[in-house]
Structures are given as C-alpha cells and as structure tokens.
C-alpha positions in Angstrom: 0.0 0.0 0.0 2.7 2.3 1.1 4.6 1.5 -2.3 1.5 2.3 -4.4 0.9 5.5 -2.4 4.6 6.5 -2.9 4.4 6.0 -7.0 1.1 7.9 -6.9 3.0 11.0 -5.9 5.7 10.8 -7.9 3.7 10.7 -10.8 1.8 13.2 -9.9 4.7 15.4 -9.2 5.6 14.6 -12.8 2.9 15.9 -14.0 3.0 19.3 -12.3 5.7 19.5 -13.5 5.2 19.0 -17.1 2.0 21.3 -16.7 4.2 23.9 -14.8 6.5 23.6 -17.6 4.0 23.7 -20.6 2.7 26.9 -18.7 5.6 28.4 -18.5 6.3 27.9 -22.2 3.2 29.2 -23.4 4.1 32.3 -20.7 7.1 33.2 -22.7 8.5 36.0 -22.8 7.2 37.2 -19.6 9.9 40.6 -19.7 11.9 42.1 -22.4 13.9 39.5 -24.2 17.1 39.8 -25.6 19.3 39.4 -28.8 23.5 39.5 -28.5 25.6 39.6 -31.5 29.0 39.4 -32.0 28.8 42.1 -34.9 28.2 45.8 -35.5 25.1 47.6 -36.4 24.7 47.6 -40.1 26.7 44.1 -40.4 24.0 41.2 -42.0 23.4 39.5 -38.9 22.3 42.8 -37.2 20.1 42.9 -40.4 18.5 39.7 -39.8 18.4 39.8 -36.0 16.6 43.1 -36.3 14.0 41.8 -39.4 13.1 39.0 -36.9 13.1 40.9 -33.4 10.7 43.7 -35.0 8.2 40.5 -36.0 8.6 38.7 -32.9 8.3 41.4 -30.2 4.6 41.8 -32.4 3.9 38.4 -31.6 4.9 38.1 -28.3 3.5 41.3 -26.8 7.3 42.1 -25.1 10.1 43.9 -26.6 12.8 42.4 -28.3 16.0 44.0 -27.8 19.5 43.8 -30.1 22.5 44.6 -28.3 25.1 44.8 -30.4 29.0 43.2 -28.8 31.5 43.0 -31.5 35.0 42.3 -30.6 37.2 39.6 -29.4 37.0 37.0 -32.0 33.0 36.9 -30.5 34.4 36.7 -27.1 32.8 39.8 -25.8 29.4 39.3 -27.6 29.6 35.5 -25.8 30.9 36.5 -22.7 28.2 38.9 -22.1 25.4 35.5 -23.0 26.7 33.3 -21.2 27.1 35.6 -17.9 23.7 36.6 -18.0 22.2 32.9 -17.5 18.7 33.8 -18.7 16.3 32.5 -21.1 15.2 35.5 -21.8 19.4 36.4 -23.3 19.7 34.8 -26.3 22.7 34.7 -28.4 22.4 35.3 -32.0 25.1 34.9 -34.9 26.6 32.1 -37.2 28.1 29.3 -35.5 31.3 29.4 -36.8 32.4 32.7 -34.9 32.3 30.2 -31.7 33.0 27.0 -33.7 36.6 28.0 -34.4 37.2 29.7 -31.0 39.1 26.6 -29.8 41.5 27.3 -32.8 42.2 30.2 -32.0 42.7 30.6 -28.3 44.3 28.1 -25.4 41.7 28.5 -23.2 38.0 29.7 -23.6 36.2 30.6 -20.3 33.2 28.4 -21.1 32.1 25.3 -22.8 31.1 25.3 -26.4 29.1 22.9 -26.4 27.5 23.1 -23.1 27.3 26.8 -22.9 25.5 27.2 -26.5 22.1 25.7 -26.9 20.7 25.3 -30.1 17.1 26.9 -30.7 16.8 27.3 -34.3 18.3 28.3 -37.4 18.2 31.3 -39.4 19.7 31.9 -42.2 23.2 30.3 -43.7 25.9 33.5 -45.2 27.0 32.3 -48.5 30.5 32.6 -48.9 32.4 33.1 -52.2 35.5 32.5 -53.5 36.6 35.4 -55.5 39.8 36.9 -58.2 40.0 40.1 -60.0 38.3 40.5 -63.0 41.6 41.2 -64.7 43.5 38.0 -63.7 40.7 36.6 -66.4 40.0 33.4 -64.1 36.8 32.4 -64.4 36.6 29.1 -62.7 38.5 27.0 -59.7 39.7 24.7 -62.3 41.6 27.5 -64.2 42.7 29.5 -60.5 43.9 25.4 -59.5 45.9 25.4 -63.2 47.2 28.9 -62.9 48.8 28.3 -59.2 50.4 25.2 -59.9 51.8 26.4 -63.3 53.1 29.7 -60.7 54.1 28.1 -57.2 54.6 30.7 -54.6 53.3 33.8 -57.5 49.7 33.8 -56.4 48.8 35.3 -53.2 45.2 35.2 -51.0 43.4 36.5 -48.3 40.1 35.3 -46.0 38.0 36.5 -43.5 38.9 35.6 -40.4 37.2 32.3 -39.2 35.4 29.7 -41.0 36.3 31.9 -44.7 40.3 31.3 -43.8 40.0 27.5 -42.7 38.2 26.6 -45.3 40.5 28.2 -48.3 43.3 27.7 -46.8 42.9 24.0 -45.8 41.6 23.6 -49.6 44.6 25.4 -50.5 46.9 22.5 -48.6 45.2 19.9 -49.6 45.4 20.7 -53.4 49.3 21.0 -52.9 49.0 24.4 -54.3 51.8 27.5 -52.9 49.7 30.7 -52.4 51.3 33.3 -50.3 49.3 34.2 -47.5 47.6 38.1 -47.0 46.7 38.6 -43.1 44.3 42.1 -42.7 43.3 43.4 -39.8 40.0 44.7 -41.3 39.3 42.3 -43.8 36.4 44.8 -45.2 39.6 46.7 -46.9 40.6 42.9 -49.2 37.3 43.6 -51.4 38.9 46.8 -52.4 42.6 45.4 -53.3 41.2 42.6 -55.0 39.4 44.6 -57.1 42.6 46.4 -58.1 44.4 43.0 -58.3 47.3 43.7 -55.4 45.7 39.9 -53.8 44.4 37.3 -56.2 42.0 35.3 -54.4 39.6 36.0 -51.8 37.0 33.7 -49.2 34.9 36.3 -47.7 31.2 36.6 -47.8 29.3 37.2 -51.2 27.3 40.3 -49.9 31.0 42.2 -49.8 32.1 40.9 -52.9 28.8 41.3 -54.8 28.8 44.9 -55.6 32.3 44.6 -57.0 31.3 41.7 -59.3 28.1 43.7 -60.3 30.4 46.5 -61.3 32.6 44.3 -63.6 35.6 44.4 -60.9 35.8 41.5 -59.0 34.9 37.7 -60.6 33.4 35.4 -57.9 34.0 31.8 -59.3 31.7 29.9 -56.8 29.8 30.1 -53.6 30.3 27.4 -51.0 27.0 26.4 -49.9 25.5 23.6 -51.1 22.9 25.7 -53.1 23.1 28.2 -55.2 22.7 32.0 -53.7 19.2 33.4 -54.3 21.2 36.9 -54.9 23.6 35.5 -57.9 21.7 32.3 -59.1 24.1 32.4 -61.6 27.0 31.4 -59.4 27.9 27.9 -59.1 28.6 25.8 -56.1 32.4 24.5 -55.5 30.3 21.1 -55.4 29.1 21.9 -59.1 32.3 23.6 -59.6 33.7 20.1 -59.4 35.5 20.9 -56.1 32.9 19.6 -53.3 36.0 20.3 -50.7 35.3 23.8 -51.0 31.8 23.2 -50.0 31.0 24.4 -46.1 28.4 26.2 -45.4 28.3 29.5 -42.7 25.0 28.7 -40.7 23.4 30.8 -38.1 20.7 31.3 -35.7 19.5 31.8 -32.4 21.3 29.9 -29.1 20.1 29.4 -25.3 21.5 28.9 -22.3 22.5 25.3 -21.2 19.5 24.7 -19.2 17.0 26.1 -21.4 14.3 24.0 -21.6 13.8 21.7 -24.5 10.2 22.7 -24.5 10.6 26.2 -24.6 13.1 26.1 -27.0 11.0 24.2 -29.7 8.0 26.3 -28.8 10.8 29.6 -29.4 11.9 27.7 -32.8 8.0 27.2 -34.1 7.6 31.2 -33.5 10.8 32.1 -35.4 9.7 29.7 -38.3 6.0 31.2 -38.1 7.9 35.2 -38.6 9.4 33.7 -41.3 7.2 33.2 -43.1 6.7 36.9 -44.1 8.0 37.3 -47.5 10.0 40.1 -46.8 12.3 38.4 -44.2 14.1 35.7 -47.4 14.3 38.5 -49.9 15.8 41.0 -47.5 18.2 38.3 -46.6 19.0 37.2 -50.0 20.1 41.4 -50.3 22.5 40.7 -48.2 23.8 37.4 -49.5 22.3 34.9 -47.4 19.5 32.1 -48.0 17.2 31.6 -45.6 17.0 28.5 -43.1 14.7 28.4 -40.3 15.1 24.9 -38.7 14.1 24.1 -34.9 16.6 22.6 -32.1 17.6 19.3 -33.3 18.0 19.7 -37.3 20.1 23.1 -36.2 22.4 21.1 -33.4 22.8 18.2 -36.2 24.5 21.2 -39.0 26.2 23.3 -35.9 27.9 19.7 -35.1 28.3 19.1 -39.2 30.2 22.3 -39.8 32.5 21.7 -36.1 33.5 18.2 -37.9 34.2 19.9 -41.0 36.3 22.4 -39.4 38.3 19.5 -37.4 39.1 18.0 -40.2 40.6 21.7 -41.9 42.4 21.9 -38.6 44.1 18.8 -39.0 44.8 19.7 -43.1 46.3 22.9 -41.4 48.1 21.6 -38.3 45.9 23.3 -36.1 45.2 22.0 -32.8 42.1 22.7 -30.7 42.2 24.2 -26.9 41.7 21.5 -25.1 
C-alpha cells in the first residue's frame, strides 16, 4: 500500500511539473527578451536579428531588444550570454564565430558545447570564392591550373574564421603555394582585389557582390550547397567540381545550457512562423544569405556538421584545438 501511495505521488509530481513547464512555455517572454551579437550595427546579422526581433516582439506582446557586442574574435558578444544565465538572453550569430574559438585561443572561459544551446536556425551566409576581374580566371579549375603552373606567385586573403580555414585548408590539400595576406580589417581585401594587389579571396558574397556587379571582381563559386538566391548564376564548388570547397556559414538563435527543451522548440516554431513573411528571405537574400529556419535538433545536427568539418581543416592545417 505504502509503495502504491509512494508511486502515486511521484507521478503526480511529474505531471506538475510538465503542466508547470508547458505553462511556463506558453508564458514566454514574460519581460523584455534579448538578442547579443558578436557584430556591429549595419553588419547582416544585425540585419536579420533586427528583421526577426521587430516581428517577434509583435507576436509576443514584449520587446525584443539587439545589443550589439563586437570584438574579441565573438568573445565579448559571448561572454556577455553566457554571464547573463537567462532564457530571456539569447545569443544570436553564425556558428562558426564560436566553432573556431578553440582554434584560435588556449583556453576559452566556457564550454562550447555546453554553454550554446541550439534553438533554431536562421539563415546560412553564403560565402564566395573570389579573383579580380583582370587576372581573367573564371573558374577554380583555371585558379587550380594557374597556381600550380606559378608556385609561390599567387597570393590570398580570407575573412577571419570559417572563410580562412576553409580556403586555406583547400589550398593545402590541393598542394597548391599561395602566399598568405593577413588584414586586420578584412572589409579593406574587397577593395585590393578589385585592383588586383591579392588574387584570391574567401569572404562573404554580400561584400564581394557589388564589385562583381560592377565588372571588378569575378566570384568563381559560392560554397554552400545551393546556389545563392542573390547571384543564381553562381555555381557551387560542389558543381564547380570541387565539393571540398563546399562548407556552409550557418546561423541562428542559441540558449542557455538549461533552457528547456520545451521552450526552446515552442521559441523555434515562432521564429519559423515570422518567417514566413516574405520580406524576411528577400531581404536576406540582399544581403547574401538564403534563408534556413530549422528548430533545435535539425540546427544542433549542421552546428555539429560544420565543427566536424572544421576539425578535419584543422588537422589539413596543423591546427590544434584548446583542449
């Protein structure tokens, strides 16, 4: 009798529970929630992360709020998240400005993995590969056959993160010598490719696109694995014939570690409902990306794609993680 009366409450503490937590799910937000990125205003995640926060503060009733925390390699944007401990602080940027962190620094004052929680996706950043319109390259196959016919003549440049692993671990791989351009602002390689002093470029497509529109700059292919909505006369690297080249920039909105699983699907189903207002994909595609709303688990399965793809650059490179 005792052991029947001792599994009756249990279960019905269970079920408090769940009600408590389905209530507070269908509570949220029940304050001001808010948005940190690791960029500046004006940069295309502060684009996006504005386009949705103006929709969802509408359907939530509570102000959504973008605080803008560049600096530190996304350090300070991500420092500021993960201190606050809140459901109602969200973090909101592509995953690869924290996915190579552990590349880049010996010790990071919280866990990746842990610290991140995956609500849903956004939008990916197509990135392009890119040569001046004068060097008269107009695919990867002809860039590959030029460098190797000129080892150590060609020189290149990426944005910092995902951009450089990728073309420079592509770079290795092929064998091929191409001098290396570091920048401190990256936003000044569009310019000097345009006038031919570097001769290959990984950036984003939405810096490189006004260049190429002008007849300045030729982007030979974007790396995601579908075409860009902005230049659908682009190819892929994979249709390029070079499906190494393919990585794709995704990003989205994270939680803390204990947000609930609940509340972050029922978080993910509003941001895919705000989506579907037709200006959200076409203002994205403006500024090169494609749109990609996707709730906890598809978004945690690409994050953890593109960290795999990134070990294996790392190891091309002879980079080692932080441990």
């Amino acid at each position: 009798m005792l052991q029947v009366i001792v599994l009756a409450a249990l279960a019905l503490a269970a079920s408090l529970q769940i009600i408590g937590g389905a209530a507070a799910q269908q509570m949220f937000p029940t304050r001001t929630v808010h948005f940190i990125l690791p960029y500046g205003a004006g940069s295309a995640s502060d684009t996006t992360a504005r386009l949705f926060a103006e929709r969802l503060s509408a359907r939530w009733g509570k102000p959504v709020v973008v605080e803008n925390r560049p600096g530190g390699d996304g350090l300070v944007s991500l420092d500021a998240f993960v201190a606050a401990h809140d459901d109602h602080t969200m973090w909101f940027g592509p995953a690869g400005v924290f996915n190579v962190l552990p590349y880049q620094h010996d010790k990071l004052p919280f866990d990746l993995k842990r610290d991140l929680n995956p609500v849903a996706s956004v939008s990916e950043v197509a990135l392009a590969i890119s040569t001046p319109a004068s060097m008269n390259v107009n695919t990867i196959d002809a860039l590959v056959s030029l460098a190797r016919a000129q080892p150590g003549k060609l020189n290149a440049a990426a944005a910092n993160g995902v951009s450089e692993f990728l073309l420079f671990g592509f770079l290795r791989s092929m064998g091929l010598e191409i001098v290396k351009v570091p920048y401190r602002d990256i936003m000044q390689a569009p310019g000097d490719l345009a006038e031919a002093r570097i001769h290959v470029l990984a950036t984003s497509l939405a810096v490189v696109q006004p260049l190429s529109r002008a007849g300045r700059v030729k982007i030979l292919a974007v790396t995601s694995r579908q075409r860009a909505p902005s230049t659908p006369e682009i190819p892929t690297a994979a249709e390029a014939g070079y499906p190494a080249l393919t990585l794709e920039s995704i990003g989205g909105i994270f939680g803390p570690r204990d947000m609930a699983d609940g509340l972050r699907e029922s978080v993910a189903a509003d941001f895919q409902k705000v989506a579907e207002d037709p200006i959200i994909p076409q203002r994205l595609a403006d500024t090169g990306q494609i749109i990609s709303v996707l709730g906890p688990a598809q978004f945690a399965a690409r994050v953890q794609e593109q960290r795999n793809k990134l070990a294996d650059l790392a190891k091309i490179l002879g980079v080692t993680a932080a441990q």
